[in-house]
PDB file of N, CA, C and O in Angstrom:
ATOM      1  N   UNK A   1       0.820  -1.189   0.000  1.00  0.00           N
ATOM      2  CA  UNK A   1       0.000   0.000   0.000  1.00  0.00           C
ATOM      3  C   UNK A   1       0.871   1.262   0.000  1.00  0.00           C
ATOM      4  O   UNK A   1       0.721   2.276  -0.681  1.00  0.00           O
ATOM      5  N   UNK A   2       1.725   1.007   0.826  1.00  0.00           N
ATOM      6  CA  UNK A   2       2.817   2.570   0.945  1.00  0.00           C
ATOM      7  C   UNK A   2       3.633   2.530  -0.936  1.00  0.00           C
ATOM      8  O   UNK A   2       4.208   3.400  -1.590  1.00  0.00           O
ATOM      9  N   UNK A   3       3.393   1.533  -1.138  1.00  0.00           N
ATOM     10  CA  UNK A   3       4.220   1.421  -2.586  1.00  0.00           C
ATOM     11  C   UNK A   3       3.274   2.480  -3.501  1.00  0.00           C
ATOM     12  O   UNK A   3       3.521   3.561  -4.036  1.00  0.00           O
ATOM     13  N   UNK A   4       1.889   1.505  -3.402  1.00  0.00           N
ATOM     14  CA  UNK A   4       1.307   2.610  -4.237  1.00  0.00           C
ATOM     15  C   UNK A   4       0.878   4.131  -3.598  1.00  0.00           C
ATOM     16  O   UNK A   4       0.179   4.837  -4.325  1.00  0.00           O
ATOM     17  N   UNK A   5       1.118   4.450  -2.787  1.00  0.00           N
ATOM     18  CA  UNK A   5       0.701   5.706  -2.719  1.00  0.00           C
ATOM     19  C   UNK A   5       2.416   6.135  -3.043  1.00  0.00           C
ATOM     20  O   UNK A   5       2.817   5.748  -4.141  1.00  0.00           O
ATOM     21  N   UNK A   6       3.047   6.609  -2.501  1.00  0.00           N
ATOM     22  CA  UNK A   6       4.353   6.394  -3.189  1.00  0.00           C
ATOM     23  C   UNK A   6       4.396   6.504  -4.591  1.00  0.00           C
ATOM     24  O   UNK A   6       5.101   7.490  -4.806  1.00  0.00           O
ATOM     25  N   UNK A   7       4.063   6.079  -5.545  1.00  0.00           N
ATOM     26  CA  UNK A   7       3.533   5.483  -6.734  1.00  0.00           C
ATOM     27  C   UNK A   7       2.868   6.970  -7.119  1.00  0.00           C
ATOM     28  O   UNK A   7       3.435   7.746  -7.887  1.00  0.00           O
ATOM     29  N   UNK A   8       2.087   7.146  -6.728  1.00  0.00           N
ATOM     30  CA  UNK A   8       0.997   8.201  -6.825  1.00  0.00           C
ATOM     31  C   UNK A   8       1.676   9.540  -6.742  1.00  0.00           C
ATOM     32  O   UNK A   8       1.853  10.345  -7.657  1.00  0.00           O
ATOM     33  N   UNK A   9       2.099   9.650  -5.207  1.00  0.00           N
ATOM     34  CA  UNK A   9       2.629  10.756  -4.493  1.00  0.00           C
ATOM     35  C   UNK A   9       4.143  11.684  -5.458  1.00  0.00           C
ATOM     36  O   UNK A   9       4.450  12.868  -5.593  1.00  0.00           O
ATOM     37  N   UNK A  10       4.656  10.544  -5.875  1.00  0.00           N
ATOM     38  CA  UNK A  10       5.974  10.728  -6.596  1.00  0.00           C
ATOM     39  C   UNK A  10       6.119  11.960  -8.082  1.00  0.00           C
ATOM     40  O   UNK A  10       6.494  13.060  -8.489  1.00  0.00           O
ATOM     41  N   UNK A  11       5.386  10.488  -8.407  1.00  0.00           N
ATOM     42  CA  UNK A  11       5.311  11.396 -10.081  1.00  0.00           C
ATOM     43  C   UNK A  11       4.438  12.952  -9.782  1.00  0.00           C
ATOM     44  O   UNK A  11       4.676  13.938 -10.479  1.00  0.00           O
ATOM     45  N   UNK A  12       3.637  12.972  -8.893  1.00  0.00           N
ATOM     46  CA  UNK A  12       2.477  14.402  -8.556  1.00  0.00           C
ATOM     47  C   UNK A  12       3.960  15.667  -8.001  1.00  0.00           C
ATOM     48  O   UNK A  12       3.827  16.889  -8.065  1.00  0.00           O
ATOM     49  N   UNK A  13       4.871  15.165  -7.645  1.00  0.00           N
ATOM     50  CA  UNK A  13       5.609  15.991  -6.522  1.00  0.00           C
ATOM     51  C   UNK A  13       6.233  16.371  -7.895  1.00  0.00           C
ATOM     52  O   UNK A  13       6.146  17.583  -8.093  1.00  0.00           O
ATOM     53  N   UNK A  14       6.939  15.566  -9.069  1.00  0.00           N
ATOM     54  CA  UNK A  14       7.847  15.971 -10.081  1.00  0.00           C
ATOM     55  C   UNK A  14       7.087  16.590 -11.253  1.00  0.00           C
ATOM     56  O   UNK A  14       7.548  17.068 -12.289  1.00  0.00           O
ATOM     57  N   UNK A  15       6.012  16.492 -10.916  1.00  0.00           N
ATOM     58  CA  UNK A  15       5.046  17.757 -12.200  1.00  0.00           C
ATOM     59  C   UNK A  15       4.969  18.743 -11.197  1.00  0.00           C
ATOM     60  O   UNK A  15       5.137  19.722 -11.923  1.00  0.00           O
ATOM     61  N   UNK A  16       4.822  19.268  -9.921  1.00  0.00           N
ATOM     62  CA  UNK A  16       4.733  20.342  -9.891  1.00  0.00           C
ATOM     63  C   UNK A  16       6.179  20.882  -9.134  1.00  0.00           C
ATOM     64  O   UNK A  16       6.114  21.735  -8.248  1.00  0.00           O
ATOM     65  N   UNK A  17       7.073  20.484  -9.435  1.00  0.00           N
ATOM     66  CA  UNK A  17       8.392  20.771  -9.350  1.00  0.00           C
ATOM     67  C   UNK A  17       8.150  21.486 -10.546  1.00  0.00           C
ATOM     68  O   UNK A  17       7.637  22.603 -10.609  1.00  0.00           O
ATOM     69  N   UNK A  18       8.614  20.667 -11.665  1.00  0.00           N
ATOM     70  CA  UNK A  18       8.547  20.964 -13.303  1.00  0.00           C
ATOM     71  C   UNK A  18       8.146  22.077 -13.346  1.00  0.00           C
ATOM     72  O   UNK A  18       8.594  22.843 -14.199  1.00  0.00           O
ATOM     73  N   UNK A  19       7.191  22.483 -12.443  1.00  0.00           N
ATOM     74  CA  UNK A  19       5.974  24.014 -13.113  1.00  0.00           C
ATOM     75  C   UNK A  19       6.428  25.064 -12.118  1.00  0.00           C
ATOM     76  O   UNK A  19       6.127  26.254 -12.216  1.00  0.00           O
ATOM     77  N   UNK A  20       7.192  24.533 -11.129  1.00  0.00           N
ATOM     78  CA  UNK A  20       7.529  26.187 -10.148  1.00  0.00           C
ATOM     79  C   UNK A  20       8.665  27.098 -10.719  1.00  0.00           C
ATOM     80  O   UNK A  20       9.113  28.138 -10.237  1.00  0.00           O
ATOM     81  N   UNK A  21       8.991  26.493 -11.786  1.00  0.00           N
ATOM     82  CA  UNK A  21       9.684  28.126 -12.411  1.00  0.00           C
ATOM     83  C   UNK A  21       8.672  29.154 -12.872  1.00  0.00           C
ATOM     84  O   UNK A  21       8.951  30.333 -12.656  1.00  0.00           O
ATOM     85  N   UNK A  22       7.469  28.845 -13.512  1.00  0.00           N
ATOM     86  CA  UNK A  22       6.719  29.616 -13.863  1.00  0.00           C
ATOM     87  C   UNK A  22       6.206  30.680 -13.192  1.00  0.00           C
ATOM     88  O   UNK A  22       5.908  31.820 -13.550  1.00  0.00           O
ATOM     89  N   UNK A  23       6.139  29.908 -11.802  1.00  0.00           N
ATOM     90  CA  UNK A  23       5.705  30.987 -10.717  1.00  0.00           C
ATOM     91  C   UNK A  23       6.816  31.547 -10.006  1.00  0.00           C
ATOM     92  O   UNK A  23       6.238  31.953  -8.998  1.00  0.00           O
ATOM     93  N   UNK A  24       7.893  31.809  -9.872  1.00  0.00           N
ATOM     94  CA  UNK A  24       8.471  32.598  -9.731  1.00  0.00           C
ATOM     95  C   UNK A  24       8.533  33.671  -9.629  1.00  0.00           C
ATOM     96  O   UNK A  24       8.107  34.233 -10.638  1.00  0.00           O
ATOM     97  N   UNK A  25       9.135  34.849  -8.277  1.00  0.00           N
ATOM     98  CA  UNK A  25       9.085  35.921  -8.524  1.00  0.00           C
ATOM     99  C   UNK A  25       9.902  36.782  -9.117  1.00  0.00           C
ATOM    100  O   UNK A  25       9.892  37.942  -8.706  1.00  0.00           O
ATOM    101  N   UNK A  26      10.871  36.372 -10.314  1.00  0.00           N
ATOM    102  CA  UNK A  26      11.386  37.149 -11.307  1.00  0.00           C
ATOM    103  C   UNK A  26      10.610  38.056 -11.866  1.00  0.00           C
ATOM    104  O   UNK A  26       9.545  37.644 -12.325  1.00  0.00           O
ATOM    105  N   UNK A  27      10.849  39.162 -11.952  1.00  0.00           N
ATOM    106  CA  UNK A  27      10.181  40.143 -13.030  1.00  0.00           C
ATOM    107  C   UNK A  27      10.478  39.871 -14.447  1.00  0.00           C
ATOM    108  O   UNK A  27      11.627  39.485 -14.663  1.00  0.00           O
ATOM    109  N   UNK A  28       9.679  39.990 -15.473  1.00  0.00           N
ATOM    110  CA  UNK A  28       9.433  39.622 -16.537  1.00  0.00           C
ATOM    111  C   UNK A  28      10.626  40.337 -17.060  1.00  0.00           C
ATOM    112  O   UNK A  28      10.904  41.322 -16.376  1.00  0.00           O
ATOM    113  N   UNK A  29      11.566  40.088 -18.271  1.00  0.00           N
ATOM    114  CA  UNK A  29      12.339  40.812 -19.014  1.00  0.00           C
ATOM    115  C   UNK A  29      12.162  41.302 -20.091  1.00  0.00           C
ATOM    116  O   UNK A  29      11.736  40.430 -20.848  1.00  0.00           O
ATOM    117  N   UNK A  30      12.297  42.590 -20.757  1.00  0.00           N
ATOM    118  CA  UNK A  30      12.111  43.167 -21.583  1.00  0.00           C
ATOM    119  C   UNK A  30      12.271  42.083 -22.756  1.00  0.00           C
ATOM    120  O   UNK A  30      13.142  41.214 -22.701  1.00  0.00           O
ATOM    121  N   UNK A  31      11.339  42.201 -23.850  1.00  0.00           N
ATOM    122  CA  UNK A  31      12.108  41.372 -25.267  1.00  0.00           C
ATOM    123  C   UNK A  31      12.780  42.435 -26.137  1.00  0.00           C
ATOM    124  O   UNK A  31      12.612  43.608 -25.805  1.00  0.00           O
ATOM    125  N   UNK A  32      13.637  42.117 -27.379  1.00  0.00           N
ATOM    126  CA  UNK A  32      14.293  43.020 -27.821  1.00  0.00           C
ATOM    127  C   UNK A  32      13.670  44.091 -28.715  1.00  0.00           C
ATOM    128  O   UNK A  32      14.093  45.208 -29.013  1.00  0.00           O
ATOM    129  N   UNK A  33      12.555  43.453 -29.062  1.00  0.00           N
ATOM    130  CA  UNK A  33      11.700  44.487 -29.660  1.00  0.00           C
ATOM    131  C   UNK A  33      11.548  45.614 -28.625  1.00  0.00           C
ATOM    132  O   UNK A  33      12.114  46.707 -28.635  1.00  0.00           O
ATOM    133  N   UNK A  34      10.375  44.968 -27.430  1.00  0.00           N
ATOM    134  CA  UNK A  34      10.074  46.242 -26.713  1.00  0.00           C
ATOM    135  C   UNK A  34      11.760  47.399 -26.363  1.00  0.00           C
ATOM    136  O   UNK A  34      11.794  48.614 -26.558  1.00  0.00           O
ATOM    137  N   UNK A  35      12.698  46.721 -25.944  1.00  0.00           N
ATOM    138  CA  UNK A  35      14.133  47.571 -25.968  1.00  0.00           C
ATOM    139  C   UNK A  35      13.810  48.544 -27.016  1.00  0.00           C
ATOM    140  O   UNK A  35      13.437  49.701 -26.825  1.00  0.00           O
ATOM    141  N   UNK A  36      14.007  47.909 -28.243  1.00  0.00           N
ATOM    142  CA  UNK A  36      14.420  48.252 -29.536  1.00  0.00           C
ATOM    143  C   UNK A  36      13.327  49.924 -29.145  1.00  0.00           C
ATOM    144  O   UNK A  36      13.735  51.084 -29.089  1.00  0.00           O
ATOM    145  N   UNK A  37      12.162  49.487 -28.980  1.00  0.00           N
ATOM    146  CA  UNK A  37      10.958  50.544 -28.989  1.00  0.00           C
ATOM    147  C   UNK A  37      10.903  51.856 -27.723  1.00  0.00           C
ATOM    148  O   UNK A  37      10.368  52.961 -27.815  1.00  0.00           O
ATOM    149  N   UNK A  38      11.519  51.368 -26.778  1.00  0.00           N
ATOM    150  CA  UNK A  38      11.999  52.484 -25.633  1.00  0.00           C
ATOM    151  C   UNK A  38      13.290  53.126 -26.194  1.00  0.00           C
ATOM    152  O   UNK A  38      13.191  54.336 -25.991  1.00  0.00           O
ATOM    153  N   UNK A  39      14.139  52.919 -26.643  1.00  0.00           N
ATOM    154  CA  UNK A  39      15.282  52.904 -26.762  1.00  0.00           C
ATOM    155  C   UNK A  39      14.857  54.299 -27.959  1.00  0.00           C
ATOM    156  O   UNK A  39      14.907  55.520 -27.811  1.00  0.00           O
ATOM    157  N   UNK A  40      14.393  53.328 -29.279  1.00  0.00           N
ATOM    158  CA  UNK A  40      14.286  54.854 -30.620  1.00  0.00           C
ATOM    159  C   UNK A  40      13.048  55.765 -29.953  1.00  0.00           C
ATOM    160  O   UNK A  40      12.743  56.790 -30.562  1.00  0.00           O
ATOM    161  N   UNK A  41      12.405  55.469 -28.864  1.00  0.00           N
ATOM    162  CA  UNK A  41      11.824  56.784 -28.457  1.00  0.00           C
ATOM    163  C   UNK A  41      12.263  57.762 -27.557  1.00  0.00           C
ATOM    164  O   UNK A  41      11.853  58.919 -27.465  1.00  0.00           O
ATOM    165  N   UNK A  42      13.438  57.001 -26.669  1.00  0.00           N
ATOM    166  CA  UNK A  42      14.045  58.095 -26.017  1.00  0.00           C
ATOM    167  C   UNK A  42      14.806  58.592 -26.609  1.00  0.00           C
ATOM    168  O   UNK A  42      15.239  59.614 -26.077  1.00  0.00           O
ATOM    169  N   UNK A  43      15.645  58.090 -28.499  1.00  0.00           N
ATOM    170  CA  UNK A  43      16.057  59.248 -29.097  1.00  0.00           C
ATOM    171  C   UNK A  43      15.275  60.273 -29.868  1.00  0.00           C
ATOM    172  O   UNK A  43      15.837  61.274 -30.313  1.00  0.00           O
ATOM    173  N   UNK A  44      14.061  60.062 -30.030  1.00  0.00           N
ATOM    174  CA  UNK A  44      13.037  60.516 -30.711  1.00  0.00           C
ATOM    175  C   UNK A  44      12.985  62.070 -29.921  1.00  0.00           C
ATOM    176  O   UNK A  44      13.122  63.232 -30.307  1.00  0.00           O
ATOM    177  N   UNK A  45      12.681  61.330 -28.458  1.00  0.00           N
ATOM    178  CA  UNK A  45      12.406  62.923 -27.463  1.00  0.00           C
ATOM    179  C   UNK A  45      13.816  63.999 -27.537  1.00  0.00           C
ATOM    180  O   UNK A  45      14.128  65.149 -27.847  1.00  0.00           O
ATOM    181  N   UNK A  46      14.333  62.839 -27.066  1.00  0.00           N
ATOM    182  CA  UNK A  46      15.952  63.585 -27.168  1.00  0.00           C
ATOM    183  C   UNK A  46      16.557  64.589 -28.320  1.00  0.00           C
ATOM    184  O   UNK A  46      17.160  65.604 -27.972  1.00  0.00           O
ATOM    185  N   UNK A  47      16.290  64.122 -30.313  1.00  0.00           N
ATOM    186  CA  UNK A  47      16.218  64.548 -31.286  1.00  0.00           C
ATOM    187  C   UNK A  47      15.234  65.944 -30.891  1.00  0.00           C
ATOM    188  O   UNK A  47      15.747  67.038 -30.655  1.00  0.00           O
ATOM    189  N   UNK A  48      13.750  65.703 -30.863  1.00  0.00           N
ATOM    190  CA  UNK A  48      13.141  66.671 -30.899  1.00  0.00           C
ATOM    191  C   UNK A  48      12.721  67.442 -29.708  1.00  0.00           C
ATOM    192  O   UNK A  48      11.570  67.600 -29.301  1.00  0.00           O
ATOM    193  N   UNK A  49      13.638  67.821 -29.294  1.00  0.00           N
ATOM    194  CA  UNK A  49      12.960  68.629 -27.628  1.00  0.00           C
ATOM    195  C   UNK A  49      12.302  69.709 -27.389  1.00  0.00           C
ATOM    196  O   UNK A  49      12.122  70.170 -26.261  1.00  0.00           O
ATOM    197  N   UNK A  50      11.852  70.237 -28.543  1.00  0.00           N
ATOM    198  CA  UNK A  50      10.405  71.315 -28.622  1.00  0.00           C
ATOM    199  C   UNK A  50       9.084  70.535 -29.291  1.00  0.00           C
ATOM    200  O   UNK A  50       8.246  71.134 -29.965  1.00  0.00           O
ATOM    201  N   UNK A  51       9.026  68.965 -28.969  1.00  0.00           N
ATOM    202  CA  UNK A  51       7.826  68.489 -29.509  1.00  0.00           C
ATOM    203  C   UNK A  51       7.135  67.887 -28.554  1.00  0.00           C
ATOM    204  O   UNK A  51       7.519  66.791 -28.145  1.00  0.00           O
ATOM    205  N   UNK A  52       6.133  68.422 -28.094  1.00  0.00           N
ATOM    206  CA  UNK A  52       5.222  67.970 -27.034  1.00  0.00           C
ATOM    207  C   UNK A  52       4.258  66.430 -27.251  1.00  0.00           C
ATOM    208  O   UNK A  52       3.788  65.849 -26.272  1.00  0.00           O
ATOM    209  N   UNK A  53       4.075  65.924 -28.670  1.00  0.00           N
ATOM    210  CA  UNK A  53       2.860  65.451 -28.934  1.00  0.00           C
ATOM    211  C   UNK A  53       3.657  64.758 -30.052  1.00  0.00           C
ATOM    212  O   UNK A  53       4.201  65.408 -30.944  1.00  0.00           O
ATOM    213  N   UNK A  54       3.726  62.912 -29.944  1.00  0.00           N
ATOM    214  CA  UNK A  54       4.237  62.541 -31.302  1.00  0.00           C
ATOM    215  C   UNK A  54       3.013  60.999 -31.236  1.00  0.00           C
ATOM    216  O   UNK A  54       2.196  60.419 -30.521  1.00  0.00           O
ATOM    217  N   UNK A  55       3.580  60.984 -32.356  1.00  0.00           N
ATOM    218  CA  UNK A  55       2.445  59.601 -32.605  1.00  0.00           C
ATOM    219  C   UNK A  55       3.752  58.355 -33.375  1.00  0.00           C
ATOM    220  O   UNK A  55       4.897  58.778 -33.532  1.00  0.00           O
ATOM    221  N   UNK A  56       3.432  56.981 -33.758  1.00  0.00           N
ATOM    222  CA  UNK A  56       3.708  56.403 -34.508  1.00  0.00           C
ATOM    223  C   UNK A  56       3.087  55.707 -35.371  1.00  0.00           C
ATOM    224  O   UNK A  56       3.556  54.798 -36.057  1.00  0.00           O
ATOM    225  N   UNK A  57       1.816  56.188 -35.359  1.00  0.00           N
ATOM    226  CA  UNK A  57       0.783  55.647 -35.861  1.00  0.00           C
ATOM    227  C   UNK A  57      -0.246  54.505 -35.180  1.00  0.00           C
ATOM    228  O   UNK A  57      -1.465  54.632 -35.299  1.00  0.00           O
ATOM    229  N   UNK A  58       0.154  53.758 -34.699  1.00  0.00           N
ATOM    230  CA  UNK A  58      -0.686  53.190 -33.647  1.00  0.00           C
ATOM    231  C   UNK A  58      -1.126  53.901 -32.341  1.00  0.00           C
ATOM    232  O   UNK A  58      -2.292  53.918 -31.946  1.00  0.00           O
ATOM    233  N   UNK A  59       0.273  54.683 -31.496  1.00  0.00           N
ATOM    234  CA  UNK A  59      -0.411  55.389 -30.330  1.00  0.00           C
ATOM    235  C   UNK A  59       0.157  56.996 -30.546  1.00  0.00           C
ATOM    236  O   UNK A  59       1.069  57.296 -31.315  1.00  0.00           O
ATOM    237  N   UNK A  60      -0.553  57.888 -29.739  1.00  0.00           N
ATOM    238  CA  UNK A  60      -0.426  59.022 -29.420  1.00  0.00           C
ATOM    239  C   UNK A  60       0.290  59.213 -28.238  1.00  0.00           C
ATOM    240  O   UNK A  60      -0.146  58.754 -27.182  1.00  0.00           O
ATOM    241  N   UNK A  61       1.201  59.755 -28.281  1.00  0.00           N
ATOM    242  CA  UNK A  61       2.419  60.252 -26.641  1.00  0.00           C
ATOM    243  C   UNK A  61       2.192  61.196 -26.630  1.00  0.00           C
ATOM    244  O   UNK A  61       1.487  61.691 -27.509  1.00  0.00           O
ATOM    245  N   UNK A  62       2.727  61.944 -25.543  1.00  0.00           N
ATOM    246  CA  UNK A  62       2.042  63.218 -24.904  1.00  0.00           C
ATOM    247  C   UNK A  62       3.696  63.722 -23.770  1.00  0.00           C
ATOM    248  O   UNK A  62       4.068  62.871 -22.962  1.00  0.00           O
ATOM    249  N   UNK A  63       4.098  64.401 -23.815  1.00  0.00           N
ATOM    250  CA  UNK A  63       5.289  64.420 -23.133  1.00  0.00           C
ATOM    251  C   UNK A  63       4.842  65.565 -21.999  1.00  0.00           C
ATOM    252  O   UNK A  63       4.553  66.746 -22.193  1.00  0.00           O
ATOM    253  N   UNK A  64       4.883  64.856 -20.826  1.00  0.00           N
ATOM    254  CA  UNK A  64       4.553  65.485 -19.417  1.00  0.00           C
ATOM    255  C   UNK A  64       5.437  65.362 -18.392  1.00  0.00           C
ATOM    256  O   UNK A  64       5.672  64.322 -17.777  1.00  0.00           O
ATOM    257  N   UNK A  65       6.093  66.796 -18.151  1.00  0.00           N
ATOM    258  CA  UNK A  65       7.227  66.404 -17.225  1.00  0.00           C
ATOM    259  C   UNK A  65       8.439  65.850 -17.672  1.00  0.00           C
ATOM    260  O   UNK A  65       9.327  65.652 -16.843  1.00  0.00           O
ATOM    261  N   UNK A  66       8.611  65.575 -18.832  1.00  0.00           N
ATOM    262  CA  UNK A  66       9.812  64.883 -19.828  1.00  0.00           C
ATOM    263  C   UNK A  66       9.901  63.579 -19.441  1.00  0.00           C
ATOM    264  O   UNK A  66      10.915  62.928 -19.190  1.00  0.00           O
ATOM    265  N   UNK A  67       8.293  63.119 -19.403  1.00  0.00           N
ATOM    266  CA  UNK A  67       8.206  61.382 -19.851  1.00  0.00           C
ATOM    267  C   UNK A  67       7.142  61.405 -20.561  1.00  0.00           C
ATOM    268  O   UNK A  67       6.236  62.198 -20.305  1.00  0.00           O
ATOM    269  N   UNK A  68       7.080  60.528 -21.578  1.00  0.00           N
ATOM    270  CA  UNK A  68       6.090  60.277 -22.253  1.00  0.00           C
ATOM    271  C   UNK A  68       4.650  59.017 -21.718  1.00  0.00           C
ATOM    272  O   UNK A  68       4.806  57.946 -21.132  1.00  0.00           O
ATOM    273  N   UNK A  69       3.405  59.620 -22.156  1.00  0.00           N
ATOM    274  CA  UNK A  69       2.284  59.403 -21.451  1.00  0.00           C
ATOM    275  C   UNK A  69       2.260  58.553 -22.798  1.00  0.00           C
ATOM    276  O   UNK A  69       3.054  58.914 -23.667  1.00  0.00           O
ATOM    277  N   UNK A  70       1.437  57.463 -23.068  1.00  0.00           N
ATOM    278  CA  UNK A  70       1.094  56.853 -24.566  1.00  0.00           C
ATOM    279  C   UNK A  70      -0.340  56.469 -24.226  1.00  0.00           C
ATOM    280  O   UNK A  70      -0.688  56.094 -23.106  1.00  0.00           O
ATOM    281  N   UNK A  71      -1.032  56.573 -25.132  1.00  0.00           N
ATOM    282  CA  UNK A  71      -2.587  55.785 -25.093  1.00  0.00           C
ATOM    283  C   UNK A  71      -2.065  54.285 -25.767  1.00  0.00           C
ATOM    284  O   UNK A  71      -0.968  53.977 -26.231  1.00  0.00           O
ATOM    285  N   UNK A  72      -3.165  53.596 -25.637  1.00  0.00           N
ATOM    286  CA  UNK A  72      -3.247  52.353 -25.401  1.00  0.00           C
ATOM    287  C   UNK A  72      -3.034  52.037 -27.520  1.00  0.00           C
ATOM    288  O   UNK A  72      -4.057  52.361 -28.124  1.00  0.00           O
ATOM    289  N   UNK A  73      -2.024  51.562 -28.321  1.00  0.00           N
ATOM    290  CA  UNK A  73      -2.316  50.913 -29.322  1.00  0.00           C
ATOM    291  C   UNK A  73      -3.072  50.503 -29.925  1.00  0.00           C
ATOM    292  O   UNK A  73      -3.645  49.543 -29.409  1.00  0.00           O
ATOM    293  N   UNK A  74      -3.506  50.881 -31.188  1.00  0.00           N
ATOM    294  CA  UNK A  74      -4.595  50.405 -31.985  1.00  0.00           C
ATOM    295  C   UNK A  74      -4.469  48.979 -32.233  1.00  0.00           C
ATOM    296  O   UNK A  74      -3.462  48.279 -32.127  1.00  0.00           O
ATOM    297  N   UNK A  75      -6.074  48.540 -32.703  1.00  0.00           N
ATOM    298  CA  UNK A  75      -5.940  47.110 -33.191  1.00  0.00           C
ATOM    299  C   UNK A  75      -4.976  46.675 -34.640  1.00  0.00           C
ATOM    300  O   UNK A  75      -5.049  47.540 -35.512  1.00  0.00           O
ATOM    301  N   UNK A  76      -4.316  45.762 -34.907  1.00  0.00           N
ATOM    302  CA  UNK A  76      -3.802  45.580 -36.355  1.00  0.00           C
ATOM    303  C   UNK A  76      -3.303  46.974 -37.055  1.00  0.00           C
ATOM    304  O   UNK A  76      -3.632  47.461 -38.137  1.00  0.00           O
ATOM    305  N   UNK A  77      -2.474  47.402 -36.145  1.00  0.00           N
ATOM    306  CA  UNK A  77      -1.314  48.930 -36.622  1.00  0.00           C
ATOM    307  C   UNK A  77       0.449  48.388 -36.919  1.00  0.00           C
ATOM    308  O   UNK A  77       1.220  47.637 -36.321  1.00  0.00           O
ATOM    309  N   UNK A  78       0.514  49.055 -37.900  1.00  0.00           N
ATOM    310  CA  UNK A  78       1.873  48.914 -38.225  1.00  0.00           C
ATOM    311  C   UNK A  78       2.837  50.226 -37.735  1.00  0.00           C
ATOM    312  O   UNK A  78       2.987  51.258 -38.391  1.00  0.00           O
ATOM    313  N   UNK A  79       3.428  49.938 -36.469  1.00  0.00           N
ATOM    314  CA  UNK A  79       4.626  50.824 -36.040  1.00  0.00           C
ATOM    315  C   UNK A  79       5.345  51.515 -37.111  1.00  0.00           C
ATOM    316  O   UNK A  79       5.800  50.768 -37.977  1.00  0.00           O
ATOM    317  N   UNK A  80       5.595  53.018 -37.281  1.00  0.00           N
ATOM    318  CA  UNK A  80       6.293  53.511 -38.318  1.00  0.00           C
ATOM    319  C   UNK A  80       7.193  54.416 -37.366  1.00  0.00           C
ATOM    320  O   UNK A  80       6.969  54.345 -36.158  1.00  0.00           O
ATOM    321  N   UNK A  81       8.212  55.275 -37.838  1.00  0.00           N
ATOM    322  CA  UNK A  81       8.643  55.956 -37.225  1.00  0.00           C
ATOM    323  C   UNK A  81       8.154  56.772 -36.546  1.00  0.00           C
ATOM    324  O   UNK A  81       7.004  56.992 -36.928  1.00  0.00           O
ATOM    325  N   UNK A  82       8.522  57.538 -35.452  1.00  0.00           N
ATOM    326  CA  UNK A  82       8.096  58.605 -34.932  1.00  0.00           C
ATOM    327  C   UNK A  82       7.572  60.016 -35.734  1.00  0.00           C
ATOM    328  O   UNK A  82       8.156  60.402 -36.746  1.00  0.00           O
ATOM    329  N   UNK A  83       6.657  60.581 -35.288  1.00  0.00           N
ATOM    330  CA  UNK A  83       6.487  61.704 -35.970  1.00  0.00           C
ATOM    331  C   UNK A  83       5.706  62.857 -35.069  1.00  0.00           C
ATOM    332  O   UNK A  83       4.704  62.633 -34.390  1.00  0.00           O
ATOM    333  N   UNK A  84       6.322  64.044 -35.195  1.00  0.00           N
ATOM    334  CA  UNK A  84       5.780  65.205 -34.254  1.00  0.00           C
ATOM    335  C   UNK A  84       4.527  65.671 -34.535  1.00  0.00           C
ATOM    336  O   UNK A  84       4.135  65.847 -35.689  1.00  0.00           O
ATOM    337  N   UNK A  85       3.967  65.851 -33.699  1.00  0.00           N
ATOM    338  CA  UNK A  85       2.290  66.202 -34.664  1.00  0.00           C
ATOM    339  C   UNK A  85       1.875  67.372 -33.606  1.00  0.00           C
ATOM    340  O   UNK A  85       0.871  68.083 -33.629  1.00  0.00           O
ATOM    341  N   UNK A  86       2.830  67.358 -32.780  1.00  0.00           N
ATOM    342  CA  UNK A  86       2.258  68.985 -31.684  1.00  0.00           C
ATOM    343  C   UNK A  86       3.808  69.733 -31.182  1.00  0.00           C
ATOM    344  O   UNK A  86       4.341  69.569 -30.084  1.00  0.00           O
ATOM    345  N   UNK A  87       4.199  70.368 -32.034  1.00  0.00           N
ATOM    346  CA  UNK A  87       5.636  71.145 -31.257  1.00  0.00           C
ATOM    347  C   UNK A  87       4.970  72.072 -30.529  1.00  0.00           C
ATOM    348  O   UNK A  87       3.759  72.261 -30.412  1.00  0.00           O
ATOM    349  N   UNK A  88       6.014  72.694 -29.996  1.00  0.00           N
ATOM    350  CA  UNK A  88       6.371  73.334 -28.454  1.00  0.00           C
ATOM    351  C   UNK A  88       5.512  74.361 -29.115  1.00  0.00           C
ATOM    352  O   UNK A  88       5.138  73.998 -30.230  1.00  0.00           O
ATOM    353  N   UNK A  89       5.091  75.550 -28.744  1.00  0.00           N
ATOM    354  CA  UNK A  89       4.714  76.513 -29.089  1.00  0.00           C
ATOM    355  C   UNK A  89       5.607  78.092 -28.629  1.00  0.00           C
ATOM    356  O   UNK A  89       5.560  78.662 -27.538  1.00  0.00           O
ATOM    357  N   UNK A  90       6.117  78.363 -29.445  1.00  0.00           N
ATOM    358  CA  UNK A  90       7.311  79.658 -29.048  1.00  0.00           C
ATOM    359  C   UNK A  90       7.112  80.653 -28.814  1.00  0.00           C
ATOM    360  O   UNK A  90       8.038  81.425 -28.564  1.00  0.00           O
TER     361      UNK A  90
END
């Protein structure tokens, strides 16, 4: 009887071994895209520093405080470069 529970108990303990990396409290890591996408927008701001308001076509940024605010991405949008659509006003 101890065999089979044993039996039972065993293989149950090595599937959820198997699965506790998942839960882990590592914070998730950037992929190289998202990099890639922080990265040409902080030269974007940096390039244009009298532009309050840029888009890439999917979202609208908004520069407050010298960080950028973004609305939420459209459905099925193709990322293009940055583009100023509200400069500073002089």
């Amino acid at each position: 009887m101890t065999r089979t529970i044993a039996g039972l108990i065993l293989p149950f303990l090595f599937a959820i071994s198997g699965i506790s990396p998942a839960f882990s409290a590592d914070a998730p890591q950037p992929t190289t895209q998202e990099q890639t996408q922080t990265e040409s927008m902080k030269e974007f701001i940096q390039a244009n520093p009298d532009c309050k308001e840029f888009t890439d076509q999917c979202s609208v940024c908004t520069l407050t405080d010298g960080k950028a605010e973004c609305s939420t991405p459209q459905i099925a949008c193709i990322k293009q470069a940055y583009q100023c659509t509200a400069p500073a006003k002089k």
